[in-house]
C-alpha positions, 0 to 999 in steps of 0.5 A: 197880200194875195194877188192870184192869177186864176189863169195860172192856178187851175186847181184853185179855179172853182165858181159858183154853180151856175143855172146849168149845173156847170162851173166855168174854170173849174175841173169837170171831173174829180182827178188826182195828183201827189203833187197839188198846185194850191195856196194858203193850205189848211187841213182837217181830218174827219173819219179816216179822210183828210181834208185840204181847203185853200184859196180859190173861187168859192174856195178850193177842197181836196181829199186824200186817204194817205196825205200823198195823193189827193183827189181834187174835187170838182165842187167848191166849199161854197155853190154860192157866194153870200151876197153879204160879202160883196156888199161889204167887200167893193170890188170881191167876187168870188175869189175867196182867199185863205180859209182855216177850219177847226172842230169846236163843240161838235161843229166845224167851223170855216172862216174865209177871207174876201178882200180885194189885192193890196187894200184892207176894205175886207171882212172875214166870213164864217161857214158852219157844218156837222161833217166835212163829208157831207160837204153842206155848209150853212152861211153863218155871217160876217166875223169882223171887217176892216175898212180902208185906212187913210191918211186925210189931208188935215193929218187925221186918219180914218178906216182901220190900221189892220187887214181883215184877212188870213184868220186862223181859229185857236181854241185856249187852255179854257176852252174860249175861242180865239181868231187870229188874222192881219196882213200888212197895216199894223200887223198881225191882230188876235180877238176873242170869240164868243160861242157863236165863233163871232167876236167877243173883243177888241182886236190886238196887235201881237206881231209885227214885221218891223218895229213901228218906224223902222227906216230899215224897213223895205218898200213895199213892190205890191201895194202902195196903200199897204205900207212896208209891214210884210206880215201876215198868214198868223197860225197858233199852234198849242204844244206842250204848255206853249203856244206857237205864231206861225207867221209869213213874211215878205211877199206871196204870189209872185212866181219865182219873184216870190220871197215869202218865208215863215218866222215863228214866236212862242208864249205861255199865253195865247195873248201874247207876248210872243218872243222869239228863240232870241227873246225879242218880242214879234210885236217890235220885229222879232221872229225866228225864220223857221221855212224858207226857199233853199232856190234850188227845189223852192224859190220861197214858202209861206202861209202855213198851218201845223197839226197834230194827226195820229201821234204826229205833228206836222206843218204844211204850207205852199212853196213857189217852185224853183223847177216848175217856174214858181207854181205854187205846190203844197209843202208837208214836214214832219215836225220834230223838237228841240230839247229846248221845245222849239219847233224845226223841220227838215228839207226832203233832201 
């Protein structure tokens, strides 16, 4: 789930521009930092500038050179919000959650979440430009909806099973499109795009939290519509004939009462299924934990993505901070593998 205070996330705090040419809430002037306050972090590489893009209204961006200071710019992705996602997401604004970002034939490509915290009334958005630099993105439309799912008194059920937040592009071995995304409900759902990024295929649970009526499986403290399935934040990352699912489990956005962490999966096909390094497949609970909080320099840590830069594979996330009394603060590890070809990462210290 992602129930963020605006008030205690600064740097994610940008809105739409209003006739004066201001921003409530969001910074006047570009500033920088090594340590940027951000959630639900994604990164791209343009030129010899790298990008981060993360939740916030309109959707937060910030700049670096180096990956260790970053400049936070003092415009978001988005001036202004299609009215198009209002209509469709009762009660969404402008806070807009999780974006991810891939180049793919020449063109970048975002989707971006709207939803509203703890329901699954969302849709996924998609934005389109020639150059991050440039910062000019073309509204491209809605990726796909999920509407609230309910249990009707007769026994029946209506709405979707699934969450249409948290997408993460993946591009196969065939060069197709593929989006991944879910939060909660059933799990983690993957569908085929076509070449206008837009789907192609019926979605497909890949992963989930706990096996389908797992009595172990905790209540949940957030949402009382969302159930106790605590997955969500899938990112497929290809590597060496495998592919990867990055997923989150437990619970986000909660300070130092936050216990997400990161469970990883792999399979020879982008479909699925995804095993773990004890071979259970992630539809029915599996996943090996790969990041957590250590509860000395993070409380928890989750939502992730992982590149390859210059040669170098790497994995990004935010963590809760156990010093700064949980502020979200952006994660960077060098990946390293494993003679078996799993992925780890080292703590800093």
């Amino acid at each position: 789930m992602k129930a963020l205070l605006a008030s205690a996330l600064l740097l994610v705090s940008a809105l739409t521009v209003t006739g004066q040419g201001q921003r409530r809430g969001f910074p006047r002037e570009a500033f920088t930092t090594d340590t940027p306050m951000v959630h639900d972090p994604v990164m791209a590489k343009d030129g010899d500038t790298y990008y981060i893009f993360s939740t916030g209204r309109g959707i937060q961006q910030m700049t670096s050179k180096d990956r260790k200071t970053w400049t936070v710019l003092p415009q978001p992705v988005m001036t202004v919000i299609p009215g198009w996602t209002t209509d469709s997401v009762p009660g969404f604004e402008s806070h807009v959650w999780a974006p991810d970002v891939i180049k793919w034939h020449g063109r970048w490509w975002m989707a971006y979440s709207c939803s509203t915290f703890g329901k699954n009334g969302s849709a996924i958005g998609l934005l389109s430009s020639r150059s991050l630099r440039s910062n000019i993105w073309k509204d491209e439309g809605c990726i796909v909806t999920s509407h609230d799912w309910k249990k009707n008194a007769d026994g029946s059920t209506s709405g979707d099973n699934w969450n249409a937040i948290d997408p993460n592009f993946v591009i196969d071995d065939n060069d197709t499109p593929w989006l991944v995304w879910g939060s909660f409900w059933d799990g983690i759902q993957l569908a085929r795009l076509d070449t206008t990024m837009h789907l192609a295929s019926k979605p497909v649970t890949i992963a989930r939290r706990h096996r389908p009526g797992d009595p172990n499986a905790a209540e949940n403290p957030t949402s009382r519509f969302a159930g106790r399935n605590a997955i969500e934040a899938p990112f497929i990352f290809k590597h060496n004939g495998w592919y990867y699912l990055f997923v989150s489990w437990d619970y986000c956005c909660r300070g130092a009462k936050s216990n997400y962490r990161v469970a990883i999966g792999r399979s020879k096909s982008v479909e699925g299924p995804y095993l773990d390094r004890e071979g259970k497949d992630m539809l029915n609970g599996g996943g090996t934990i790969f990041i957590e909080g250590d509860k000395k320099e993070w409380e928890a840590a989750g939502h992730c993505a992982a590149y390859t830069f210059d040669g170098e594979d790497i994995f990004i996330c935010h963590g809760y901070s156990a010093t700064r009394n949980g502020v979200a603060l952006l994660i960077q590890r060098p990946i390293t593998w494993t003679t078996e070809g799993w992925p780890e990462v080292k703590s800093e210290k």
